[in-house]
ROLO-784438 format. One record per atom (N, C-alpha, C): y, x, z. Coordinates in steps of 0.2 Angstrom, whole numbers, padded with zeros to 4 digits, always signed. Layout:
N
YXZ;...
% end
This chain:
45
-0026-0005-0178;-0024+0002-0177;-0027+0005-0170;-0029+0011-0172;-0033+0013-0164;-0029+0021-0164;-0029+0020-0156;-0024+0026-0154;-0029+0031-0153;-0025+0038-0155;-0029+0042-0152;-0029+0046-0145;-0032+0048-0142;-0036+0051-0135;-0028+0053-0131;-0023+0059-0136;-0017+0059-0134;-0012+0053-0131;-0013+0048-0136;-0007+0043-0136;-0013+0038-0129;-0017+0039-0129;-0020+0032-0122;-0016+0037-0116;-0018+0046-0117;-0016+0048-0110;-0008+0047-0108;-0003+0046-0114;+0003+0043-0111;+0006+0036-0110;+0000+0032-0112;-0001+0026-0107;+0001+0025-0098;+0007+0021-0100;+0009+0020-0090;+0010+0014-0089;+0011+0011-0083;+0014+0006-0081;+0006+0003-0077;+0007-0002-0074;+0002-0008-0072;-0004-0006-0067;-0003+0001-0065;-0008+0002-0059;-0003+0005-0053;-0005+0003-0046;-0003+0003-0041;-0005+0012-0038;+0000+0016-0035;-0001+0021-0035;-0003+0022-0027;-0009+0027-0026;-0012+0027-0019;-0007+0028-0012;-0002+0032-0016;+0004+0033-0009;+0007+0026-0008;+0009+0021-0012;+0013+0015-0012;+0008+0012-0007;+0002+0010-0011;-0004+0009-0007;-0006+0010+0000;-0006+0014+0002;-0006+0018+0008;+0002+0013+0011;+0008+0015+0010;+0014+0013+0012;+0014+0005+0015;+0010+0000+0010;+0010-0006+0009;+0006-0010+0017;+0000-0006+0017;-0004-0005+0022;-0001-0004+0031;+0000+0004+0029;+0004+0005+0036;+0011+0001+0038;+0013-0003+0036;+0018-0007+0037;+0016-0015+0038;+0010-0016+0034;+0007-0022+0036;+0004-0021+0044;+0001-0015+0044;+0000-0013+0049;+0004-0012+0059;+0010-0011+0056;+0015-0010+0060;+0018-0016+0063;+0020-0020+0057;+0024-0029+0056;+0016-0032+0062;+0010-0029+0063;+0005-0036+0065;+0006-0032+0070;+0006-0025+0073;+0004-0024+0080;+0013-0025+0081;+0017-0024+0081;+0022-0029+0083;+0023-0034+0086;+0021-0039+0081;+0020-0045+0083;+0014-0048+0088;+0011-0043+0090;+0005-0042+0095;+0006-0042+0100;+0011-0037+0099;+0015-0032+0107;+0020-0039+0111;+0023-0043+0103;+0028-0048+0110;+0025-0057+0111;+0019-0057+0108;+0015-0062+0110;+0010-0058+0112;+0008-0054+0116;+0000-0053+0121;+0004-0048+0124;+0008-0046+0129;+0010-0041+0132;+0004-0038+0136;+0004-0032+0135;-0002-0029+0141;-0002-0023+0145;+0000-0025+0151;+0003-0019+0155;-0001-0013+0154;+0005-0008+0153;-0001+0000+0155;-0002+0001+0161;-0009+0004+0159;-0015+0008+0167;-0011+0014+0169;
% end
């Protein structure tokens, strides 16, 4: 059975969306400088 051009474009599920993406990041991002900040303390100039 082969779909037509229609039926592939309402095809969903199984891809990760770039906002998610982006969100997944800056939070891995946040959780490491975190845990930076209370293992390397570094006085401000």
């Amino acid at each position: 059975m082969e779909l037509t051009k229609n039926e592939l474009l309402q095809i969903t599920g199984g891809a990760i969306d770039l906002g998610l993406l982006t969100a997944i990041g800056a939070a891995i991002t946040f959780i490491a400088g975190v845990i930076d900040g209370f293992l390397r303390p570094i006085k401000c100039n």
